[in-house]
C-alpha positions in Angstrom: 118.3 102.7 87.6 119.4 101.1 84.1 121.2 104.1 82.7 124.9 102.8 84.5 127.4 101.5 81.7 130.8 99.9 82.3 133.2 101.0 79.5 136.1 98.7 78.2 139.4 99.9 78.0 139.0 99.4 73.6 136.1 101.5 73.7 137.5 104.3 71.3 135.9 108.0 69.8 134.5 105.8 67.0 132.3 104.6 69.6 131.4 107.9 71.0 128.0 107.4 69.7 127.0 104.3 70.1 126.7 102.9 74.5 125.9 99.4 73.0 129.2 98.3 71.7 132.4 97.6 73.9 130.4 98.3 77.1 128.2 96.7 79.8 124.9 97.9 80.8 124.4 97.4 84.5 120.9 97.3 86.3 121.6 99.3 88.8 119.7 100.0 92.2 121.8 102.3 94.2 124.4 104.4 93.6 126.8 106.1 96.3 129.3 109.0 95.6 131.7 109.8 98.4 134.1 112.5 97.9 137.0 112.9 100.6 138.7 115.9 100.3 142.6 115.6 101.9 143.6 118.9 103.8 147.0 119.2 106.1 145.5 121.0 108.9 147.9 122.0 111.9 146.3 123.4 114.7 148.0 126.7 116.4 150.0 127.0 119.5 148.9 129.3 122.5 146.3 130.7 120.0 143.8 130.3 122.2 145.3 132.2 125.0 145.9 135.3 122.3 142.2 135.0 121.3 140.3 133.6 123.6 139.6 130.5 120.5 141.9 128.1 119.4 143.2 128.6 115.8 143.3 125.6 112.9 146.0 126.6 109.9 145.0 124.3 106.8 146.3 124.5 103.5 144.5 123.4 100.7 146.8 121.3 98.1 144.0 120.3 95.9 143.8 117.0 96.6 140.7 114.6 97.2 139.8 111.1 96.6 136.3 110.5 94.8 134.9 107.1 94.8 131.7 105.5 93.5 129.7 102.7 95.3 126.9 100.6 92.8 125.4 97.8 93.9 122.3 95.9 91.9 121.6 92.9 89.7 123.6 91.6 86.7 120.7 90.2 83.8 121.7 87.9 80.9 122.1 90.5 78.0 123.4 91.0 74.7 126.7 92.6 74.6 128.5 93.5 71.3 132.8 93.9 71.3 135.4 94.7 69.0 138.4 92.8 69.5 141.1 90.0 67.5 139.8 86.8 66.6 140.8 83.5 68.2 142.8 82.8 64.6 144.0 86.2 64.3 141.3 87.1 61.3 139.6 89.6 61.2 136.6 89.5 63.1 133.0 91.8 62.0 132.8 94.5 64.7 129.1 94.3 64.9 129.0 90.8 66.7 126.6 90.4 69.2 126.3 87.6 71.6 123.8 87.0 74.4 125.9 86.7 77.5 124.4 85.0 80.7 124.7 87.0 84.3 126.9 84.4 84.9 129.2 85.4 81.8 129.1 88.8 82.3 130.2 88.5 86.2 132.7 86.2 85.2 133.8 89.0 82.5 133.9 92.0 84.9 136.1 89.7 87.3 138.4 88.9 84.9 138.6 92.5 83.6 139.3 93.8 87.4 142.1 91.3 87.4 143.7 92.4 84.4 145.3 95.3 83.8 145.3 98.7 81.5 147.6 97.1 78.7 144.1 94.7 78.2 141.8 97.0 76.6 139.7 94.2 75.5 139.4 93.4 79.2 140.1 95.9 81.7 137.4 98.4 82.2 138.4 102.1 82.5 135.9 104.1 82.3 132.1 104.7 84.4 129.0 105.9 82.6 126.0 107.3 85.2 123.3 109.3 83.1 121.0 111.6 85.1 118.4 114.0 83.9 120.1 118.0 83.5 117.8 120.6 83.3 120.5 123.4 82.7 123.4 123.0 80.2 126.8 123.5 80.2 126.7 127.1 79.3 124.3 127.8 82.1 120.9 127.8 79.5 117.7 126.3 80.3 117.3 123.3 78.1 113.9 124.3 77.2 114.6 127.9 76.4 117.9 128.1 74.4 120.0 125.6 75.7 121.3 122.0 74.0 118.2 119.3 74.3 115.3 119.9 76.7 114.8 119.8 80.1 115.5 116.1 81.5 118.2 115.7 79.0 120.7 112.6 80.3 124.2 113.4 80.5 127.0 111.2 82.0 127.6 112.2 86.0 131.6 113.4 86.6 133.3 116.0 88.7 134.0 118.9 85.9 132.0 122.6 86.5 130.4 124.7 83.7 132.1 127.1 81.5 135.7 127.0 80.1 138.5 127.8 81.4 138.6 131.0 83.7 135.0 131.6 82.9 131.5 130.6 84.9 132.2 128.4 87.2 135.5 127.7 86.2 136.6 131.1 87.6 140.0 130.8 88.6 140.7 127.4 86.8 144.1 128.2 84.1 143.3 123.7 82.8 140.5 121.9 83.5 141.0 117.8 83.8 137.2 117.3 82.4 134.4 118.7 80.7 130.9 119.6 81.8 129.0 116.7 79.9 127.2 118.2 76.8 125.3 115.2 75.8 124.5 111.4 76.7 127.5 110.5 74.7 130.1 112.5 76.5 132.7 111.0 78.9 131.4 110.2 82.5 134.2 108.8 84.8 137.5 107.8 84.1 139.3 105.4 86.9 139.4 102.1 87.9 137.3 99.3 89.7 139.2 98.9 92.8 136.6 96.4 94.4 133.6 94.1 92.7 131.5 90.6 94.3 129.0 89.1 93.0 126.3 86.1 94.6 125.6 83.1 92.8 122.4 82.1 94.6 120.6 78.7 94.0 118.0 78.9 91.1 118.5 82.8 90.9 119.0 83.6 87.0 120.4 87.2 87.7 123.2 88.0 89.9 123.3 90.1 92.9 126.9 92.5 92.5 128.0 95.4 94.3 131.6 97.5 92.9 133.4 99.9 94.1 134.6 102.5 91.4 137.4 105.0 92.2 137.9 108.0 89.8 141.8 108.4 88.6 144.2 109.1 85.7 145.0 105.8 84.7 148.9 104.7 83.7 150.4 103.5 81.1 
């Protein structure tokens, strides 16, 4: 699976079109989503002796913790970044360099380590396209809908239709948007966990993260 992207913290809506510049493209061989939903549940006095069945009260508070597991290989590519120049000029945003799988562990490392105030560093944001046969307005992509079937839009947690309508029945704000296109925003969060192997005479690198979906402050 190559279609998993790590986005830096400077990537901005100038790059909205573009998954080549201020990312990383990950090869990617498995990917594991775990949702855990957090529910007070109190379970009922002498219910059962009323009923015959014993009675759980829960209350749902909307609250649930979503996390991401990758785990693959990390290949010498060519990444290209915007950022300040070691002399403070300005420096040509179309740069590229070819990174080793060394450099690029080394980068992701340092960018876990950092912190949201490092945009050229931190990484904020997790891009997983999959194929969508149905768009976000419920159309079939091959009849009337945006693309055609197979389309690849970024995986996140958001339901189809605005707010109140479709799926979004009942919902007065939603936090995200059904993906439209390849380009739209996948996950927004932060790498809580990432290792990496440096094995003898191995050129790529052996990496699995752990990616948990949040707001991010400041």
């Amino acid at each position: 699976m190559t279609y998993v992207y790590l986005k830096f913290g400077q990537y901005s809506e100038t790059d909205s079109s573009d998954l080549t510049i201020n990312t990383i493209p990950l090869n990617v061989t498995s990917v594991g989503v775990s949702v855990s939903k957090t529910i007070p549940a109190f379970p009922i006095p002498f219910s059962g002796i009323v009923t015959g069945e014993s009675v759980t009260a829960a209350l749902d508070l909307g609250m649930a913790t979503k996390q991401i597991d990758l785990s693959g290989f990390i290949s010498e590519t060519t990444l290209r970044k915007t950022r300040t120049a070691f002399d403070g000029a300005t420096e040509d945003d179309d740069t590229a360099r070819v990174f080793t799988a060394h450099e690029i562990a080394q980068m992701i490392a340092s960018g876990v380590d950092s912190t949201g105030l490092q945009n050229n560093q931190s990484m904020n944001e997790l891009v997983i396209l999959y194929p969508s046969n149905v768009d976000e307005k419920y159309r079939d992509r091959d009849v009337d809908g945006t693309g055609s079937r197979g389309h690849l839009i970024p995986f996140n947690f958001a339901s189809r239709g605005a707010e109140g309508f479709g799926d979004n029945d009942g919902v007065s704000f939603r936090g995200s948007k059904f993906p439209e296109n390849s380009t739209s925003t996948g996950m927004t969060g932060f790498i809580r966990s990432f290792s990496f192997n440096m094995e003898a005479e191995a050129i790529d690198l052996s990496f699995s993260m752990q990616f948990e979906v949040a707001i991010i402050g400041p």
